[in-house]
Kinemage of the C-alpha trace (Angstrom):
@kinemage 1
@onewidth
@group {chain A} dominant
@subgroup {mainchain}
@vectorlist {calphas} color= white
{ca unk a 1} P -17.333 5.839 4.546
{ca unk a 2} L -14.615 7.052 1.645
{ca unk a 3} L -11.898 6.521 4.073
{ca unk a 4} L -12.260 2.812 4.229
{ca unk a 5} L -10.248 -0.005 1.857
{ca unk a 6} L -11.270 -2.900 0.408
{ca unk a 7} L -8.613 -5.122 -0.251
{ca unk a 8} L -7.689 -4.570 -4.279
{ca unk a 9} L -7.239 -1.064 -2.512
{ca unk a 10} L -4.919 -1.944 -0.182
{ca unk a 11} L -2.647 -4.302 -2.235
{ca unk a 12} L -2.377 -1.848 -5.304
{ca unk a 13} L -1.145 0.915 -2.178
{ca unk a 14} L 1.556 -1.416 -0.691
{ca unk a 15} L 2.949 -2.223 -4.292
{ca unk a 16} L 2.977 1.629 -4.757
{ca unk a 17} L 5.103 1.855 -1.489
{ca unk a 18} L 7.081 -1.059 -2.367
{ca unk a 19} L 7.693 0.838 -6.051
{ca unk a 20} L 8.567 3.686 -5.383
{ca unk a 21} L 9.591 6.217 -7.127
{ca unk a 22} L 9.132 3.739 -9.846
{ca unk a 23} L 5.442 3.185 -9.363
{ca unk a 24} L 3.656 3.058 -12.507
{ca unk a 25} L 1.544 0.294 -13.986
{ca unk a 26} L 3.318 -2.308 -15.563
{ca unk a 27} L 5.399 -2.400 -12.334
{ca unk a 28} L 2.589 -2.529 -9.665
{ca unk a 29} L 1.046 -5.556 -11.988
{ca unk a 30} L 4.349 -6.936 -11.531
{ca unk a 31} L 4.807 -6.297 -7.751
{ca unk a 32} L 1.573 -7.853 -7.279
{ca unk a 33} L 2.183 -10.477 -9.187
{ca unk a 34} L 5.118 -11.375 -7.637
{ca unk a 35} L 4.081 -10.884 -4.325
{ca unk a 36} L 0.331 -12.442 -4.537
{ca unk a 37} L 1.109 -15.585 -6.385
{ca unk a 38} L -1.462 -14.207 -9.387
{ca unk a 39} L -1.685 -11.837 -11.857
{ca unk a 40} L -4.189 -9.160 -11.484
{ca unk a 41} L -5.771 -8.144 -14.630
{ca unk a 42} L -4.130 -4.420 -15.590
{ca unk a 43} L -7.800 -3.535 -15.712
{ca unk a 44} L -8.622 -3.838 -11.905
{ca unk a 45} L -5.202 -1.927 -11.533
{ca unk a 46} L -5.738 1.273 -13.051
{ca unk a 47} L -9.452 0.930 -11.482
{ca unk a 48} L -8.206 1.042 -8.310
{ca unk a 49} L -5.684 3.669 -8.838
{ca unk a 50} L -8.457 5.918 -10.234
{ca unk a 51} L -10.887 5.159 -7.338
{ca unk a 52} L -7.673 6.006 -5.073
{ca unk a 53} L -6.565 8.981 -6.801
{ca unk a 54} L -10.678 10.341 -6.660
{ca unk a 55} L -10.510 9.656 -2.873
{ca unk a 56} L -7.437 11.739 -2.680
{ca unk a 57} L -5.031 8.426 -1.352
{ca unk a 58} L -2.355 8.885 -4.689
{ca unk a 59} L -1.622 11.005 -6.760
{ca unk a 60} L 0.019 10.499 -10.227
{ca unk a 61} L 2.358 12.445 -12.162
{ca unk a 62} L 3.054 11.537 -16.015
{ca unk a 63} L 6.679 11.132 -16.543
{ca unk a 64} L 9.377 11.678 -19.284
{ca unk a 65} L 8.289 10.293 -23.037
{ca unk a 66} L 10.612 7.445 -24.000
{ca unk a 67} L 11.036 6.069 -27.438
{ca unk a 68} L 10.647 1.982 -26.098
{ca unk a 69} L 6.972 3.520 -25.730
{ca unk a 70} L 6.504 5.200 -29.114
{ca unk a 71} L 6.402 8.482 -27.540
{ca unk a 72} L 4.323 7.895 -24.834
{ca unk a 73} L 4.950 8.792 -21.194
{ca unk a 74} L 4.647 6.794 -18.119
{ca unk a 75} L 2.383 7.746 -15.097
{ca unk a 76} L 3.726 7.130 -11.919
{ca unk a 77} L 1.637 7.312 -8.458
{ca unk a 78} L 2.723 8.017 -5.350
{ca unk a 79} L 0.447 7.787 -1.400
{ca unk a 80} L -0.539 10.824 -0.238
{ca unk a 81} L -0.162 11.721 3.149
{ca unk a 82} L -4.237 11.407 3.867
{ca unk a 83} L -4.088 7.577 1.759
{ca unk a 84} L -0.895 6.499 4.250
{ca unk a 85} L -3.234 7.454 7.026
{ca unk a 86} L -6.093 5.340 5.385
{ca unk a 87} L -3.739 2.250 4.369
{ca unk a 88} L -2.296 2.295 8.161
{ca unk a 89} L -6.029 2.767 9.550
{ca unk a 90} L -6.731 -0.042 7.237
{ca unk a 91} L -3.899 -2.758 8.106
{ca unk a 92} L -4.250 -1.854 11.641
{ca unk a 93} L -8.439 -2.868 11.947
{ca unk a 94} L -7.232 -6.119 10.250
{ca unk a 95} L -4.308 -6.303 12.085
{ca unk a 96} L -6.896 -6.230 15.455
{ca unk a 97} L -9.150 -8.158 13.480
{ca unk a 98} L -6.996 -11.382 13.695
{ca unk a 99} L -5.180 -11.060 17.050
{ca unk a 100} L -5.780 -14.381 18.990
{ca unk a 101} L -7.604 -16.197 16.173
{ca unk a 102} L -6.341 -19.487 15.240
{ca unk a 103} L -6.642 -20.454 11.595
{ca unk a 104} L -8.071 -23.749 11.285
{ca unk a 105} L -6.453 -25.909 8.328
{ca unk a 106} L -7.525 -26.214 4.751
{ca unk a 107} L -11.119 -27.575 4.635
{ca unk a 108} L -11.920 -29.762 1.918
């Protein structure tokens, strides 16, 4: 099913949302960064933000040229109305998912 996120899918969206307006890459890698503990190689980013933006969950928009980028423009994504329904239909199954479980300890 196209509807359905795997997880790179799913943290690149909430850095989006936590980004916005600002949402481009350098500041999802750092969002994710940040809020993951890791860095995630720039690579799997814009990936995942194609694969999104194919499946119709963003949408980018190329911004202003700046001189601190020789010229070159920024592209900044935003969710779409039918990927907030996805990333809520998402977090919600996993959400269920764990209800009532207990995680056991680290096992060595």
């Amino acid at each position: 099913m196209s509807d359905t996120l795997k997880q790179a899918e799913q943290v690149v969206m909430l850095a989006i949302l936590r980004k916005q307006p600002d949402a481009y890459g350098v500041a999802i890698y750092e969002e994710l960064e940040k809020r993951l503990n890791k860095a995630v190689p720039m690579a799997t980013i814009y990936a995942t933000l194609e694969t999104l933006e194919k499946k119709g969950f963003v949408k980018s928009k190329q911004g202003q040229a700046t001189a601190e980028r020789g010229g070159r423009a920024k592209m900044f994504f935003e969710i779409t109305g039918k990927g907030q329904m996805a990333l809520n239909a998402s977090l919600s199954a996993l959400d269920r998912l764990r209800a009532g479980t207990k995680l056991a300890g680290a096992m060595a």
